[in-house]
C-alpha angles and dihedrals in degrees: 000000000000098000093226089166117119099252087225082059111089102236108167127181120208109195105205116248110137122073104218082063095044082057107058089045086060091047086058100043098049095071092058138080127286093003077067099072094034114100124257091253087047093049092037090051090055093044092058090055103034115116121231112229124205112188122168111219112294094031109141115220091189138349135222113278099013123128121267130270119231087230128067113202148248114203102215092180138353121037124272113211108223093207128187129217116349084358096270101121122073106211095173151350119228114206141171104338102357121134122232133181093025101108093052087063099046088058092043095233149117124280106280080183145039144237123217128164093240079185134031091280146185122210137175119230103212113184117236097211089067085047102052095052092056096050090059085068093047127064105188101047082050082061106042089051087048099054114023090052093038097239108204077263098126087194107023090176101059128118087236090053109048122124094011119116105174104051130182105245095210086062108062139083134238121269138186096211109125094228097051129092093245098059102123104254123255104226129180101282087194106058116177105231126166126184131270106262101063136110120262084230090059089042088048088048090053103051095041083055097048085034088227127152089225159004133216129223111228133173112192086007081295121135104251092161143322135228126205144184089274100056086054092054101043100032102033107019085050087048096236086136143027117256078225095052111107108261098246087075090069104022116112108244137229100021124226102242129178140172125278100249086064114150137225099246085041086053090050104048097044087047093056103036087053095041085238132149094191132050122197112224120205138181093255095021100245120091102249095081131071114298104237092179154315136278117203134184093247085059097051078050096060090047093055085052109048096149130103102265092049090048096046087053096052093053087065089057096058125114105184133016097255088071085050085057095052090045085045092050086050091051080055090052083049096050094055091047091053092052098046085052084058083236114175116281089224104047084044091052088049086058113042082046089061090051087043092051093043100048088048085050095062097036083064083051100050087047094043089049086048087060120105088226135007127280105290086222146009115277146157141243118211138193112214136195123005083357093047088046087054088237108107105110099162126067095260133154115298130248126193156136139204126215117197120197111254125271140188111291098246090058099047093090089057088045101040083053100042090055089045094057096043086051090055087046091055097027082063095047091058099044083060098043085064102270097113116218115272117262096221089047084245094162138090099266074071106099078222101058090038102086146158120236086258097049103042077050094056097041090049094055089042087062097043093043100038101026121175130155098290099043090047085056094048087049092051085049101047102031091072093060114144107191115238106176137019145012105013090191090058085054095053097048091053086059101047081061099052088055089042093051086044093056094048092052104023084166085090103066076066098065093033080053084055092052094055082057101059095099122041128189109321087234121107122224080268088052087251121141117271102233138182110278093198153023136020094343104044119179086356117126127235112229095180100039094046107023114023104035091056092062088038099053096039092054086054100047093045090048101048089044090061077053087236122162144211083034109127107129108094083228102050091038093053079046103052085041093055087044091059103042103035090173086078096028081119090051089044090048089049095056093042092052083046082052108051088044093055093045089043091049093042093052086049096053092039091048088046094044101034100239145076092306085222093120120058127189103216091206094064092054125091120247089253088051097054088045094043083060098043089059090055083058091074102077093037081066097044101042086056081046085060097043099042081055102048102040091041094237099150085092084045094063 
């Protein structure tokens, strides 16, 4: 390895003899992808021979343009800066876990970033060599390398390509596949662009307003030149040239263009042949049609890294909520991806949850940041209903709530209205993030849904002890609340007092019990589907209403009835539940394997229609997809059985 490291840096290799070490290196490994999918002799091979790396804060581990090192990296503690050109540009930031320099070997090329220890940090070398022979041994960590670290393998999951790591790129065909190289690129389809005869401090004003990295110059709407951060700090900051010089004296000219339908490989390579970091894209790709938009090297960087931990990070970047859209659409793209894997459901909802909770993180922080002071108490912002379960994996309507702590009574009107206006400020983010407004107005922005500790407490109490039809739904709806942001301690305290009001007045799981039975299986005495007989959605069937809901319900009430806490996921819950009562573990499992099928299907019909997938049009399904959600409607049958039996319901009816 070139030995690129400061000699006054302390930069200190272990090489691994002793067991016990190798052992705690393995320890580590195994709770990372892909370590995660190798075997334990695999895992256990590479953690005898990985290198402990010590590195104090500014250490490079590699430079641009150096020649590659035989090892990729694992940072153990500390945090490693990926940086771009002069090392001024921070392009990501590597933590516990994470993997870095991978991506460089696979191409076969030198280093187009660089690695610096941007903390005190510890990381593991691991040789690729050894990996590599491993991997051919094991498919899905073949996989998971291919397509997570976008490998030059335009189709990592065809027959040709399996098992190789390192592909030729000129042999391979396109693909449409959302974690391959030829994906067609998603560029900027709303460039800033100004003409030629202004000022660069008018062009500087307008890119600090539209906080963009750079403008291009057009004339007819065509690319003439283009002008980025850079060119600001090496040709004004530098005083080369006058703020008040035209822009053509600093623009780079001619532009790079391309066609829309550019691809990823074709953005990288012209990126790298022309020493650019921006690609004009135009209708016909010369530049002497109209610009549609602008490809940067940070884009081609997010495509790159299409998985959860890359897109999480770049929703902490984000300064509006128009950037949170564009993150939101790629979750979509993952999603599908995901699906199309035939990647657990449940692993998938886990992690669309953590996007959507991320996303709904930063959207409270942008709105609080909007606010003329700070928030006059502590509170807490909830998500309610398929987002506070942790299983909407679609972009459907939201659903939320806010709890503030308690305050004097003459300064509850100041605090109520601040909070609701904080709430209008993040409910419209996320609408236009892509998460419509709830029809029912069921979100904080809702004077109703907008309480005080006292008063969720006492609302809460009011459903469980008077209890009708309405109060019963609004109980299925915010009883299921995860909290996202905010003071963990209001939260459970909310839900101390949902169990306490349910022990004063146990009659309720009774009618809660009735209302997990609303809908029975969706078969008819003929084993038909039972469909819609009216309305919009005529003859359709309603996955969610008839099929999901009643898993769903029956979880929560069971749950709530062994008085057991902090279980709000339909899954955990049919597994603590089957944990708890052992005697129906088989029934549990059953409705935990119906569950994940019907999620699964629904994300599948919303993804292919575009929409909720709540609504399923039976025609359109194959004979073995009508029969694969029949057999989900079993144990529907047999939990309300259950039900029906242990809360006596059967004199209710």
């Amino acid at each position: 390895m070139t030995n690129l490291i400061p000699q006054k840096a302390l930069f200190i290799y272990f090489r691994i003899m002793k067991n016990t070490i190798a052992e705690r290196i393995f320890d580590f490994l195994k709770d990372f992808p892909p370590f995660h999918v190798l075997t334990k002799e695999q895992l256990l091979t590479i953690s005898k021979n990985v290198k402990v790396v010590y590195l104090q804060k500014n250490t490079y581990i590699f430079k641009r343009e150096e020649e590659i090192h035989d090892h990729f990296y694992v940072v153990k503690d500390g945090a490693i800066g990926i940086f771009g050109e002069n090392d001024n540009v921070l392009v990501d930031e590597c933590d516990e876990g994470d993997i870095f320099g991978l991506r460089a070997l696979i191409r076969k090329g030198n280093y187009i970033l660089s690695a610096k220890a941007i903390e005190e940090s510890i990381v593991y070398s691991i040789s690729s060599e050894l990996l590599e022979k491993i991997i051919h041994t094991n498919v899905e960590a073949n996989k998971f390398l291919i397509a997570s670290f976008a490998t030059n393998t335009r189709n990592p999951y065809s027959n040709e390509d399996k098992g190789t790591l390192f592909a030729n790129v000129e042999s391979l065909q396109k693909d449409e596949s959302g974690f391959t190289e030829v994906q067609s690129a998603h560029y900027s389809k709303n460039p800033v662009t100004c003409n030629a005869d202004i000022s660069i401090k008018k062009a500087a004003q307008t890119m600090s307003a539209k906080r963009v990295g750079s403008i291009i110059i057009t004339d007819q709407k065509k690319p003439l030149g283009i002008i980025t951060d850079k060119d600001l700090r090496i040709k004004i900051a530098t005083g080369l040239f006058s703020i008040e010089d035209n822009v053509q004296k600093i623009m780079s000219s001619p532009v790079i263009t391309y066609p829309e339908d550019i691809t990823v490989a074709e953005a990288q390579i012209a990126m790298l042949q022309n020493r650019i970091t921006h690609l004009c894209i135009t209708k016909d790709g010369t530049p002497n049609s109209k610009l549609v938009g602008i490809l940067s090297e940070h884009d081609i960087v997010v495509i790159h890294g299409n998985n959860p931990s890359v897109l999480i990070k770049e929703v902490k970047r984000a300064k509006t909520a128009e950037a949170l859209q564009y993150i939101r659409s790629k979750a979509q793209e993952l999603l599908q991806g995901y699906i199309e894997q035939h990647i657990p459901v449940f692993f998938i909802s886990k992690i669309i949850a953590a996007i959507n909770d991320a996303i709904t993180q930063k959207a409270m922080i942008l709105s609080i940041a909007e606010m003329e002071t700070p928030p006059p108490t502590t509170f807490g912002w909830l998500a309610i209903g398929s987002q506070g379960r942790k299983e909407q994996l679609l972009l459907t309507d939201q659903d939320n709530a806010l709890v503030f702590e308690n305050v004097a009574k003459e300064n509850y009107p100041e605090t109520k209205n601040y909070f609701l206006s904080l709430s209008e400020k993040v409910t419209h983010k996320l609408n236009t993030i892509g998460f419509e407004f709830c029809p029912a107005k069921m979100m904080a922005s809702n004077p109703q849904w907008c309480l005080s500790l006292d008063e969720w407490k006492q609302q809460f109490n009011t459903w469980i002890t008077h209890p009708d039809e309405d109060k019963i739904m609004l109980c299925t709806i915010f009883f299921d609340y995860d909290l996202i942001y905010g003071n963990k301690e209001l939260v459970d305290e909310m839900s101390e007092s949902i169990f306490e009001s349910i022990d004063t007045y146990e009659i309720f799981l009774n009618f809660l019990g009735l209302n997990a039975l609303k809908n029975p299986p969706p078969l008819s005495f003929f084993r038909q589907f039972l469909v819609e007989h009216s309305g919009e959605h005529k003859d359709q069937f309603d996955i969610k209403a008839r099929a999901l809901m009643p898993l769903v319900d029956a979880a929560r009430l069971l749950i709530l009835s062994h008085n057991i806490k902090d279980y709000n996921n339909t899954v955990l819950r049919f597994e603590k539940l089957a944990e708890v009562e052992p005697q129906n573990k088989d029934l549990y499992t059953s409705c935990i394997n119906a569950f994940k099928i019907l999620l699964r299907f629904r994300t599948q019909q919303g993804l292919q229609h575009q929409n909720s997938g709540r609504f399923i049009d039976l025609k359109s399904l194959s004979k073995a997809d009508r029969l694969k959600l029949k057999g989900c409607f079993k144990p529907i049958k047999d939990i309300q059985e259950l039900i029906r039996v242990r809360f006596n319901l059967s004199q209710m009816l």
